[in-house]
C-alpha angles and dihedrals in degrees: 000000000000117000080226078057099058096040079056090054106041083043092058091046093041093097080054101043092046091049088056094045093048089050092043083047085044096044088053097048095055097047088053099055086039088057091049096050093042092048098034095233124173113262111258135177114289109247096238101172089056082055085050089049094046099047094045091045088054089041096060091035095063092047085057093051101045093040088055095037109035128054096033143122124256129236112219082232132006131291133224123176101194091181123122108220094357097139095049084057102050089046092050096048089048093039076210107160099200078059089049092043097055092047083059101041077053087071104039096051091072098034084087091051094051085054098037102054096041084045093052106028115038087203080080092050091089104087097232098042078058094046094047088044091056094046096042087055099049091046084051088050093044090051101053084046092062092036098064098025093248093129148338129289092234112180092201080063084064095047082047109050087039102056080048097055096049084045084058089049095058085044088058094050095049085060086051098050087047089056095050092043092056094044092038095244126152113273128221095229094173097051095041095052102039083048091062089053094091088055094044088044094052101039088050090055102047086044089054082043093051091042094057098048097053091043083059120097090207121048123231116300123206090206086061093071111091115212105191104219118174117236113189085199131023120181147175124224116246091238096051109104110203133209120210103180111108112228145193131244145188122266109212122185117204115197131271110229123213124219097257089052081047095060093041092053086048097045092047089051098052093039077058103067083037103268135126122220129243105226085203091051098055106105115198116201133174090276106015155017126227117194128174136200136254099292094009088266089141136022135196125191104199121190113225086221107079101347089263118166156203127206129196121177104194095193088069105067098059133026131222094281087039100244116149108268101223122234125239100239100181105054116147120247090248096048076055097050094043083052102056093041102098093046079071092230112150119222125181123257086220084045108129107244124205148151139208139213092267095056106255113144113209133192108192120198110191115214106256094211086190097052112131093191119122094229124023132179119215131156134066144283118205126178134160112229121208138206085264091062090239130118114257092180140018144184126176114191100153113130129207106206125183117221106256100179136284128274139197122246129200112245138260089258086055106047087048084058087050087061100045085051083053081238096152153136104224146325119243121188121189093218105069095206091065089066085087090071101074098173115057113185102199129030126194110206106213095170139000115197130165123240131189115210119165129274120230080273101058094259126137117228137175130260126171101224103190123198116227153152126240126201088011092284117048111094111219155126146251124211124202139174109264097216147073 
């Protein structure tokens, strides 16, 4: 979730939030004046800045309730994560920064409730009364979440808003020993102080985790994370033959592009098919950027890994009269070649070339996992060519990878003992329904085979993914770590 996200979202609930703050301010306000009446109290200035707290306090509070409950999908049943820290984990293991980023919106979402209750009710002014608060409101969140199926009771979202909420607090203290400084008041040193301790705490821990994983040749791996899942069976087929001699491959590393190469790959491939590209109209996302040229006649969706690419011309799909402009499906692989050439794209001279019915010509560059050359290509290029000589459609999904080094991996006979030891990444099952079934008692292994994907870091390491049957009838697959 994008902080422009949530802006977009507290700024579409703000009309209802400030209709529930005016009526709590309003509320207040006429309870007041009936207590005096009924009491006969002297009339005393209305404590206006407590109107202005209180209204503030009920107007964030209802963005907070409408941005976790509405607009949101909804789980068949309802969803409880029990794991302490399970979120941490997964976002470690993926290095994946929207996952990071929510863990720390997490946080800052309830940084604003821990200042504002202690700022407008002195009640909350007492540490604790502030920390159980927080903690009573997220729980209250968490459980209407998992009510109504909006969302999952996750207990690392408790852990989150209320450590939000106690940084708020400090926050809130700070203020306090800022104001008695300037009007030379006494100053609560203790309080102040302890009450930082959540925001040094928390600091301290992202910087160490920030620290390891720059110090780290390899980046973070997914397939690292073990995820122990009990098998009451687990069974090869008759016809897998498996190897038990552990090896050694290769470890590539394929470059990491910044926005402005990004742009430079997109605007060179768009100057290519004779188009110039609109700066404002260059959209960078987590993973990717998609820029378009002047007129959105053309569009290109470059990864940031790699600098790998996808085209598409979209003049040449229909002509003036927009007819369908028909494709040349028996180009030679040279005519290709001679195509795709000042897009600077290298293809290798040993690449498989090939093209469909439709029209899509293909080169396919296998991954060669021995190599002991310093650089190697693999991957494939694929375009569509029409009448006009011009490319309608282009990916480019060859990768450049530099030789890391080489690692050992644990062998097919001891991957297969992982999974009978239910050591393991994920289950995946083909049929979508059969995730529901989140338990599964025997597994047939038809095939073992072992897959390299990139790290957080761009490098490539290795994973055994297995095909199997479960039950007896749901086709799937387990994934593992391939090393040690």
């Amino acid at each position: 979730m994008r902080f422009s996200y949530v802006l977009q979202m507290a700024k579409g609930y703000s009309m209802l939030a400030f209709t529930a703050a005016l009526a709590a301010v309003l509320v207040m306000f006429f309870a007041i004046v009936i207590y005096s009446k009924l009491y006969k109290h002297e009339e005393k200035d209305l404590p206006w800045t407590k109107f202005i707290a209180v209204g503030m306090i009920v107007f964030y509070l209802t963005i907070v309730f409408c941005a976790t409950m509405l607009n949101r999908g909804h789980y068949e049943t309802p969803v409880i994560r029990p794991g302490v820290f399970e979120t941490y984990m997964e976002a470690w293991y993926s290095a994946d920064m929207v996952q990071w980023r929510n863990l720390v919106l997490n946080i800052m979402m309830f940084v604003p409730i821990g200042f504002l209750l202690p700022f407008g009710l002195k009640i909350f002014r007492k540490p604790w009364v502030t920390y159980i608060s927080c903690l009573l409101t997220t729980l209250c969140i968490e459980s209407l979440q998992y009510m109504f199926r909006c969302g999952m009771f996750e207990v690392d979202d408790l852990i989150n808003n209320t450590l939000g909420g106690l940084i708020g607090y400090g926050c809130f203290r700070l203020v306090i020993m800022l104001k008695n400084i300037l009007l030379d008041r006494r100053i609560k040193w203790k309080v102040t102080l302890l009450s930082q301790l959540p925001l040094v705490c928390t600091v301290i821990a992202y910087v160490a985790v920030y620290n390891m994983y720059i110090s780290s040749p390899y980046g973070n791996f997914k397939y690292d994370q073990v995820n122990h899942v009990k098998f009451d069976t687990v069974e090869t087929s008759k016809d897998l033959n498996i190897e038990e001699d552990i090896s050694k491959v290769s470890v590539r590393k394929q470059k990491t592009y910044a926005r402005n190469e990004v742009f430079n790959i997109a605007s060179h491939a768009l100057a290519t098919i004779g188009f110039d590209i609109n700066k404002s109209d260059c959209f960078y996302y987590d993973t990717r950027a998609t820029c378009y040229a002047n007129g959105r006649v053309a569009a290109v969706w470059v990864d940031y890994q790699a600098g790998t690419y996808e085209l598409q011309n979209y003049t040449q799909y229909k002509d003036s009269h927009q007819n369908d402009i028909p494709l040349i499906k028996d180009a030679s692989e040279q005519e290709i070649r001679d195509a795709l050439e000042p897009f600077g794209i290298t293809i290798p001279e040993n690449a498989q070339f090939s093209v469909d019915e439709e029209g899509m010509y293909t080169f396919m560059t296998p991954e060669d996992l021995q190599s002991t050359q310093k650089m190697t290509l693999s991957g494939f290029v694929r375009c569509r060519y029409t009448k006009n000589h011009i490319i309608q459609f282009l990916s480019n999904m060859m990768y450049e990878r530099e030789l890391q080094g080489s690692i050992d991996v644990i062998s097919q006979k001891q991957a297969i003992e992982q999974i009978k030891q239910g050591n393991i990444y994920q289950v995946k099952v083909d049929d979508v329904k059969s995730f529901e079934n989140k338990t599964y008692n025997t597994v047939m292994i038809n095939s073992i085979q072992l897959f390299f994907t990139a790290d957080s870091k761009g490098v490539f390491r290795p994973f055994y993914e297995a095909s199997v049957i479960l039950d007896g009838n749901i086709n799937g697959t387990i994934s593992l770590r391939a090393t040690k």
